[in-house]
N, C-alpha and C positions, 0 to 999 in steps of 0.2 A: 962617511964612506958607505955606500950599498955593498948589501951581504948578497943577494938574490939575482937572479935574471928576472926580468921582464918582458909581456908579454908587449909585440907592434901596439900603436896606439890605435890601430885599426880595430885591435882585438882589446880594447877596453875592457868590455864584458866579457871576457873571459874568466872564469873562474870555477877553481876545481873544488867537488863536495858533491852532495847528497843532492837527488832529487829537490823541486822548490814543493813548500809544503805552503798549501794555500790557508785563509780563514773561512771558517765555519760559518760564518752568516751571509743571509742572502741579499742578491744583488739586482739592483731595476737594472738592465742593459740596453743600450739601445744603438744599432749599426746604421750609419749613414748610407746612402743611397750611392750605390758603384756607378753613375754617372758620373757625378759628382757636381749637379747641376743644385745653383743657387734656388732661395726662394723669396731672396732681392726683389721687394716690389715696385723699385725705385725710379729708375729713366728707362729701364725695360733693356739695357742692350748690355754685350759683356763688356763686364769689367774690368778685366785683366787680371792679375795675380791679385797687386794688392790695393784695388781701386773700391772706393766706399762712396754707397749713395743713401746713406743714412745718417743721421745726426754723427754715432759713432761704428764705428765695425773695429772689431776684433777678430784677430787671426792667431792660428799657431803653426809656426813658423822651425821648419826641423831640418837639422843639415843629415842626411843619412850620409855619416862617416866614410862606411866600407863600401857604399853604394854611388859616390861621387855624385851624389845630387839633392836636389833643396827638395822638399815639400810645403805647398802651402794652403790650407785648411781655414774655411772662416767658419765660427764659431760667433758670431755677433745674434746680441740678443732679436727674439721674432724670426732668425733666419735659422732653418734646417743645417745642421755643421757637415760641411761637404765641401771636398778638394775643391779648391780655386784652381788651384796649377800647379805644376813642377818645373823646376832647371835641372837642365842636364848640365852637368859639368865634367862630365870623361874628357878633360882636356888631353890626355895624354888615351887616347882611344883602344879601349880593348871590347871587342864585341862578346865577348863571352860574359862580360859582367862580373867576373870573379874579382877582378882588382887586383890580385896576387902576384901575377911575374912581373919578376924585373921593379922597373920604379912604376906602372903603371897606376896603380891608386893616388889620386890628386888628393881626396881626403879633406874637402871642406867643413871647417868648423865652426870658427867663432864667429853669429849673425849681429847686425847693425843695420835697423831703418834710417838713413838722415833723408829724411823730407818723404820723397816718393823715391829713392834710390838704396837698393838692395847692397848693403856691404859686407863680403864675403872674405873671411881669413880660408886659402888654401894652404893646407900643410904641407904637399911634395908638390909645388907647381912653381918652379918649371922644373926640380928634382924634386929627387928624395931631400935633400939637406938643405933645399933652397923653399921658403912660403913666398908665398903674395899675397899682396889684397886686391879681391875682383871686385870693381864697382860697376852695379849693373843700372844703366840710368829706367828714371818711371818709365819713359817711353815706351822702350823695348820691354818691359811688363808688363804694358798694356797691350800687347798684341796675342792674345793668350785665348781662347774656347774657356770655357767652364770645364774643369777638369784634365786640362791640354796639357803640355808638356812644350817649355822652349826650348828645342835644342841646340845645342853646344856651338852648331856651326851657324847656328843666327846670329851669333856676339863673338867667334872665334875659326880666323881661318886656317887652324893649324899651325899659326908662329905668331899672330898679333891678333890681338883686340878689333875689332870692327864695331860698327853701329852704333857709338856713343859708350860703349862697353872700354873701362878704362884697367889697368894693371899697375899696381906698385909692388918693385921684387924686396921683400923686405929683408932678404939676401942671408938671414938668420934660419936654424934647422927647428921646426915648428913651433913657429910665430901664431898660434893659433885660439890664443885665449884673449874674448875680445870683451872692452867694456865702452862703450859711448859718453863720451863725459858733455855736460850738458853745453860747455863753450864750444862742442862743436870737433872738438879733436874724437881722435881714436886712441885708446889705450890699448896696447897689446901686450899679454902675457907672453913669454919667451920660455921652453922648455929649456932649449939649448943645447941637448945632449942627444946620441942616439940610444933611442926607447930601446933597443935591442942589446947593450951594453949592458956587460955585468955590474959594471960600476958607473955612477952620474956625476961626475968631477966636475964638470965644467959649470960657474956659476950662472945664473939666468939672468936674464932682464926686463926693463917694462922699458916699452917704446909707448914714444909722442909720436902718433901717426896724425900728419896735414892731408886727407885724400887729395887736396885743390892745389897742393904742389907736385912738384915732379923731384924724380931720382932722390940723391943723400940726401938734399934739400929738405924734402916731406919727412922726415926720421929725425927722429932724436931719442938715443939710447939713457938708460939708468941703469949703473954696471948693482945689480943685487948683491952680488958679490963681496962686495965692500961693505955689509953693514956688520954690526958687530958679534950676529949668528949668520952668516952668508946663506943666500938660499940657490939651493941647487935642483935642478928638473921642478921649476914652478908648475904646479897642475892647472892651478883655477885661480880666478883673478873675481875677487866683487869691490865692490866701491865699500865705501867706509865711512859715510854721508857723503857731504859735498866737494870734503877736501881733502880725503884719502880714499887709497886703497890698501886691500891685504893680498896676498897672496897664499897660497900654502905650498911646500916646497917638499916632496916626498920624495927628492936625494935625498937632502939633509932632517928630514924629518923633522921640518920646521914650519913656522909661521911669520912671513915678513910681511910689515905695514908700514908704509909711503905715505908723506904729507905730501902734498903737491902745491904748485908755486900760486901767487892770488895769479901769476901772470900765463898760466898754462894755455890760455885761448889766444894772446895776443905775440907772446912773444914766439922768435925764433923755434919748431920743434928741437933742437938741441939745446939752445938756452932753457927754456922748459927743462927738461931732463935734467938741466947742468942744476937747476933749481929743486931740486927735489931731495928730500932727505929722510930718514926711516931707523927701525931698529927692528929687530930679530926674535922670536921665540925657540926656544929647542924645547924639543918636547920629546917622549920616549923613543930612545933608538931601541933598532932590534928587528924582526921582522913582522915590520906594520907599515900599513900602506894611507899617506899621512897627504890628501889629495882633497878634503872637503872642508868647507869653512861657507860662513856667513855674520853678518855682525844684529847687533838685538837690535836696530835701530837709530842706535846713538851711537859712542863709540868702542861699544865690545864688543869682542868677538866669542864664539863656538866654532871650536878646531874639532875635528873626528881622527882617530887612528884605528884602523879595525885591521883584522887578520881571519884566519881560517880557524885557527884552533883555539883561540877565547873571543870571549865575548869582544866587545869595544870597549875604547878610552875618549871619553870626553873631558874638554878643554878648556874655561875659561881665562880668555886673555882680553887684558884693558888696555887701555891708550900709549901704558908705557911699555907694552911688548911683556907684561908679568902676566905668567901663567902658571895657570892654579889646575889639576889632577882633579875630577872628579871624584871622590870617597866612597859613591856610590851610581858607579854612571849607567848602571840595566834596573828598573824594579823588577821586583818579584815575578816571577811570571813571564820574563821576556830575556831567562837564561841563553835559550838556544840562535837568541840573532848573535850574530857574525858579522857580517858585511854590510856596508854601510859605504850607499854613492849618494848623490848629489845632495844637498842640505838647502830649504828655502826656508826665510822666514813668513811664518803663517799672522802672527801678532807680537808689535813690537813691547819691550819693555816699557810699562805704564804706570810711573809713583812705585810704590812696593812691589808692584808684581811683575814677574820674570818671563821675558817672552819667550811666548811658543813658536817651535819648530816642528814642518813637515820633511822629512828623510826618505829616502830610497832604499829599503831594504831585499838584497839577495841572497844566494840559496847560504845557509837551510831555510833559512826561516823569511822567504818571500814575502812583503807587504809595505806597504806605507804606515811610518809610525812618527809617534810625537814624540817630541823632547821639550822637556820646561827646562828654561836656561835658566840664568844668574851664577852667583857664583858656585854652587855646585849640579850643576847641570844633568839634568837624569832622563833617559829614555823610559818615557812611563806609560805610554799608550801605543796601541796600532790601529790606523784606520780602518771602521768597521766598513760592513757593507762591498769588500770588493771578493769576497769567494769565487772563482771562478772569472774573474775579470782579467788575469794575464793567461789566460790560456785561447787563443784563437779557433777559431771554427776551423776542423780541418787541421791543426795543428796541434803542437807540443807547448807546455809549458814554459812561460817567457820570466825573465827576471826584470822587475823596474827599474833604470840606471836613471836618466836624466828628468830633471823638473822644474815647471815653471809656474809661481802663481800668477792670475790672473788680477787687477789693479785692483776689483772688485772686491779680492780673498776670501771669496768662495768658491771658484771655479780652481782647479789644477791640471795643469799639461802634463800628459806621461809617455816617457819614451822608454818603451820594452824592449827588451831582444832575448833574444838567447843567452843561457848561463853560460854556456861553455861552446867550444870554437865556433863564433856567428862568422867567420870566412868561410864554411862549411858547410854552411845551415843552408835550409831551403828559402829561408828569405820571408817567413811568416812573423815578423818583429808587429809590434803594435804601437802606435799613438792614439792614446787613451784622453776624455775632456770629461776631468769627474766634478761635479757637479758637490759639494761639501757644508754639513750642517754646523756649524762650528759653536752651537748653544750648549753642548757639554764642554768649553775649551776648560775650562777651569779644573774640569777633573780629567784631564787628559782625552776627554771621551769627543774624538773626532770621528761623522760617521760620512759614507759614501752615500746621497741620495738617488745619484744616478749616472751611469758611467757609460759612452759613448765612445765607441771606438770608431775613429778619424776615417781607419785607412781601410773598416770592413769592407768587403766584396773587390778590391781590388786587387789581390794578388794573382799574379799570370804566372805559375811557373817557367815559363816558355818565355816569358821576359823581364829582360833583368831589369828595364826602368821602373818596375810596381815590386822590386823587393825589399825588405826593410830587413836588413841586418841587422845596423849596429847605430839606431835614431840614436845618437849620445849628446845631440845639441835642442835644446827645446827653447825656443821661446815665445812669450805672449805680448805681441805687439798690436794698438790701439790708432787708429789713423779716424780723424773729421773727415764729417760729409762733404762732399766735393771733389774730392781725390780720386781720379778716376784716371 
């Protein structure tokens, strides 16, 4: 049972405390060019959002939450990192930008490349209580400037899809945590409750999402509910190799993990579902906020529960859902972090040695830090080199929420915002492409070589499609030359 209120998921980054306290060392920075014109030497003409004329291109790829729209950033090696384009997505239209009255915030979240087609979980489209999945095809992404913007009524005419732009209502109350399974399906995390509720009773689910079918048909449900710690308000959804997934569930202040069927790509999406079977972790109730997880590589996981007023709890859990308390989960010296969002793996478990994790740390103690996993799992370092890297030009200090590495794992995607009410903020949030030296990993000693902010020089106050509240979706997606 939840003790607490909660804040919209809109206002993820919300969180109450102390000013962010940055690190002391210094930092190479470097702001992309407010055009946002490539330096693509490739067939010479635009590309579209996510069109590549190079062996490979890389992108980071941002759903701005509270801003109903996509951003998209290429970061491919030789090319200057500079906006490709953006989608508008104010399906539910409010000119002011604020998102706030009534159901107006559509609130896209969970991103999916399949091929050249853009797959978007909205959270309140066509309500509040109701998600969908917006599949935007290559085409209409190729039709884009260097730096442009597609808007909403290229691919929607106020009550249907146009232009190859297709909708499935996935009829469930924020359907928005997405993971791409390699057969081709969609997996979708299922909140299932309202974020505003004092208590999250209602259990979640994972959906078999078919985009290539239509209506029930496309869906097939997994009630979470029934496993033998039920999970309630699922936050985040990762894979678990090839043939699971976990979840972390911060109703129930738990951790559920899903085998999935051999037949999840071919069979019926409800047969799938009807195929899938899982067990449960309980982990500390009380109030902690039990929202992040990732697995070493193989089949264990690192669960986080963090709060305001102690430090954190870290997690180790294995195949059969047993989970083991950290005895010592902060070293020395890293009393004062608190809060603790999104969790990537940096280096998987290798023979004896325990993989390393990069983490999202906010206020008090703002930074990117390491954790060495295995079975006692300890937060022991913080990325050196970004002093001054969450604070924008022109603005106030940002806290890092979301994160993605790059295939390469030296490269990391950051997505800042505001600590506390980003529905209020002026819209100065950050997407950050740092650049990481990782030849201290063994002594926790990960350093910043060079950090690149995505979105410098474009902030308009005067318009609401260039503000970055609440970037809480990050990803780094990789497409072959040819794709144009």
């Amino acid at each position: 049972m939840m003790r607490r209120p909660r804040a919209p998921r809109g206002l993820a980054l919300v969180l109450l405390g102390a000013a962010a306290c940055l690190p002391d060392n210094p930092v190479a920075t470097t702001t992309t060019a407010s055009t946002g014109e490539s330096e693509s030497d490739g067939s010479g003409g635009a590309l579209g959002l996510l069109g590549c004329d190079q062996p490979t291109c890389t992108f980071v790829v941002v759903s701005q939450t509270l801003d109903d729209r996509v951003d998209v950033f290429e970061v491919s090696d030789g090319v200057t990192p500079a906006l490709r384009g953006r989608v508008d997505l104010d399906l539910k239209p409010d000119p002011s930008g604020l998102q706030t009255a009534g159901n107006l915030l559509d609130e896209p979240y969970g991103i999916a490349l399949a091929g050249g087609d853009l797959q978007l979980l909205i959270g309140h489209y066509p309500d509040t209580d109701q998600g969908s999945l917006v599949v935007l095809p290559e085409a209409l992404l190729a039709d884009v400037e260097p730096g442009g913007l597609i808007a909403a009524s290229a691919f929607f005419d106020g009550a249907s899809f146009t232009n190859g732009a297709q909708d499935l209502e996935l009829k469930r109350r924020e359907a928005i945590f997405a993971y791409p399974h390699a057969s081709g399906r969609l997996l979708v995390g299922v909140f299932n409750n309202d974020i505003r509720a004092l208590e999250w009773t209602t259990p979640s689910q994972l959906l078999v999402v078919d985009p290539s079918l239509d209506g029930d048909a496309a869906i097939g449900a997994f009630d979470l509910g029934g496993l033998d710690t039920p999970c309630l308000g699922a936050w985040s959804l990762i894979p678990v190799g090839d043939k699971a997934v976990a979840l972390a569930c911060d109703g129930s202040e738990s951790v559920a993990l899903v085998a999935l069927p051999d037949d999840l790509g071919t069979a019926a999406p409800a047969d799938a579902a009807a195929g899938m079977v899982g067990c449960g972790a309980g982990l500390l109730s009380g109030q902690w906020t039990t929202r992040f997880l990732a697995a070493d590589g193989g089949t264990n996981l690192l669960a986080l529960q963090t709060q305001l007023v102690s430090g954190p709890r870290l997690w180790a859990i294995d195949g059969a859902c047993k989970a083991a308390p950290s005895p010592a989960p902060v070293a020395a010296g890293f009393e004062d972090v608190r809060v603790l969002s999104e969790l990537v793996l940096l280096a998987p478990k290798s023979g004896d040695t325990p993989a390393t994790y990069l983490v999202a740390g906010g206020v008090p103690a703002t930074g990117i830090y390491v954790i060495r996993g295995g079975a006692e799992p300890q937060l022991c370092g913080e990325v050196s080199g970004l002093d001054g890297a969450f604070t924008p030009g022109g603005g106030t200090a940002n806290a890092p929420y979301a994160l993605a590495l790059a295939p390469d794992g030296v490269h990391l995607a950051i997505g800042a915002g505001p600590p506390s009410n980003p529905e209020s903020s002026e819209g100065r949030g950050q997407v950050l492409w740092v650049s990481l030296d990782t030849s201290g990993i063994g002594e926790c000693a990960i350093a910043a070589s060079e950090v690149v902010e995505l979105n410098a020089g474009l902030f308009s106050a005067g318009d609401p499609k260039t503000w970055v509240r609440a970037p809480n979706v990050v990803e780094v997606v990789t497409r072959s030359g040819g794709g144009r």
